[in-house]
Residue, then its C-alpha position, 0 to 999 in steps of 0.5 A: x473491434x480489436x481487442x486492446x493488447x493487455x501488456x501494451x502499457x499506458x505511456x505515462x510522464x513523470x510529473x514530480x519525483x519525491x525522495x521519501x527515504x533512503x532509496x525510496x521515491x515516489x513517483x506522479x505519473x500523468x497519463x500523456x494522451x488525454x484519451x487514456x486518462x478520460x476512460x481510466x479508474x482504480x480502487x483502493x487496493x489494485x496495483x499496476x506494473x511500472x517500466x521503463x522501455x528496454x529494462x522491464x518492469x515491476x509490480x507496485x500498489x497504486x499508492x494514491x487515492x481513487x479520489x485524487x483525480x488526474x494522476x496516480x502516484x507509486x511508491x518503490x524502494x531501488x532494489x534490482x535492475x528495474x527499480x534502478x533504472x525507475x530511480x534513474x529517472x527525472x521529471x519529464x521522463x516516460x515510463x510504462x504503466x499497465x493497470x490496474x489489476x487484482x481486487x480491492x478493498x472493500x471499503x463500502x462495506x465498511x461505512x460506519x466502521x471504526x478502521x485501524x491501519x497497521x503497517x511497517x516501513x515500505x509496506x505504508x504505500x499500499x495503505x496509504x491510498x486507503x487511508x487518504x480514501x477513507x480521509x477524503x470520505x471521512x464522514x463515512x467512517x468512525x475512529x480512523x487510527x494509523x500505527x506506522x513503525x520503521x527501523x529509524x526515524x530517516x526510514x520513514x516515508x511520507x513524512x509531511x503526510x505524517x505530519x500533517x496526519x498527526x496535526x489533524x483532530x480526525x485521524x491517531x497517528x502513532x510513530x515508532x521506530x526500532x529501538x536505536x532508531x531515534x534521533x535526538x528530536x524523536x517524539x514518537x514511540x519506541x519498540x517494534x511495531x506489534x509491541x505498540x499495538x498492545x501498549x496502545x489496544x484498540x477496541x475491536x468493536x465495529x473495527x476492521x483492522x488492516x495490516x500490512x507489513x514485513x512478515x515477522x511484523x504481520x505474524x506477530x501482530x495477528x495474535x495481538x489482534x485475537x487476543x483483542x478480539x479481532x474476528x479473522x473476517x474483520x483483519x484484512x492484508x494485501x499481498x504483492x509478491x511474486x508478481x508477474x504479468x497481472x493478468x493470471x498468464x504466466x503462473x508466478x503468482x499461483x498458490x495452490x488454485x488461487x492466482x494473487x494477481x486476480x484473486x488477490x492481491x487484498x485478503x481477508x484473514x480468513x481466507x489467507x488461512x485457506x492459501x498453503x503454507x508457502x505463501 
């Protein structure tokens, strides 16, 4: 038997468009043939490439949950060629997907565990499939925390999740944005996102602490969490750069030995520490 091709993509229809922030829409993607939908899986973590036939495509986390059946969903800021030819489209319209790749959050593993969850702007849609996976097992977890920031209020995204996050008993949202970023109706905090994080420590007993975000945001929230007493073993980050192919082929995300788009794109402190410099 002929092996499947691995840069043919699937075809997948556009099935609802959600505009989250300026430049920022998410996408919900149905697979069109049934058979690909029936032999299809992820786990929270893995990313997948999204194009549109005739201008590329480019890398993003899979930013729904694995318990969510029947569709995926992505998340993109318009940034470059592709991303505008992505926001360019309408309901109906198809596009490519190849997927999934990389590895995935170790979630299992973390039963019983209080989870944290650490983030800045564009860099919630990777956590928000965890969190919606850890939600749609809630009685698996402990205290399930959320601290989001972003520059303004309006640069938020997925605000009715937001919302309907802080209505609910079982999850601790915080909210901040940026000092000047608030609106005149602003109720949440105020401060960049590592200086929330100390006003508001939590306790690194039984707690894993997942982080992601802007690099001056991730490099200074790190010695926050060794001060609080986070083991390198128990902070975990996903990484999505300079992706290419997905596959390990083409070299572009290579550092050192380690090919993010296999070995990646989830990290454990720990082993980030190993990755050289550059990265």
């Amino acid at each position: 038997m002929e092996a499947k091709n691995v840069y043919i993509p699937y075809q997948m229809k556009i099935e609802k468009v959600t505009y989250e922030a300026p430049q920022i829409k998410t996408f919900k993607l149905k697979f069109i043939n049934p058979e690909d939908e029936a032999k299809f899986s992820f786990k929270a973590g893995q990313f997948g490439l999204y194009s549109v036939f005739g201008e590329g495509e480019s890398t993003f986390c899979i930013a729904s949950s694995p318990t969510r059946k029947g569709y995926i969903e992505c998340t993109f800021r318009e940034v470059g060629r592709v991303t505008t030819a992505l926001a360019n489209c309408e309901e109906g319209d198809t596009i490519g997907f190849r997927g999934p790749y990389g590895n995935t959050f170790p979630m299992e593993s973390w039963f019983g565990k209080n989870l944290i969850f650490i983030t800045g702007g564009i860099a919630l849609p990777p956590l928000r499939c965890v969190i919606w996976n850890a939600l749609d097992w809630r009685d698996k977890f402990k205290d399930i925390i959320v601290i989001y920031g972003a520059r303004t209020a309006e640069d938020l995204v997925y605000k009715h999740e937001l919302a309907e996050w802080e209505s609910r008993s079982d999850i601790d949202l915080i909210q901040t944005v940026d000092p000047g970023g608030e609106t005149p109706d602003w109720k949440g905090e105020v401060g960049f996102v590592p200086a929330i994080l100390e006003k508001n420590p939590p306790s690194s007993e039984n707690t894993i602490a997942i982080v992601c975000g802007p690099p001056i945001m991730i490099k200074l929230t790190l010695p926050i969490l060794m001060k609080l007493g986070f083991p390198n073993e128990s902070i975990f980050t996903t990484l999505e750069n300079r992706m290419k192919c997905g596959v390990g082929k083409c070299g572009h995300c290579m550092v050192g030995n380690n090919y993010v788009c296999k070995d990646g794109p989830v990290y454990r402190y720990d082993e980030l520490l190993k990755l050289p410099l550059e990265y």
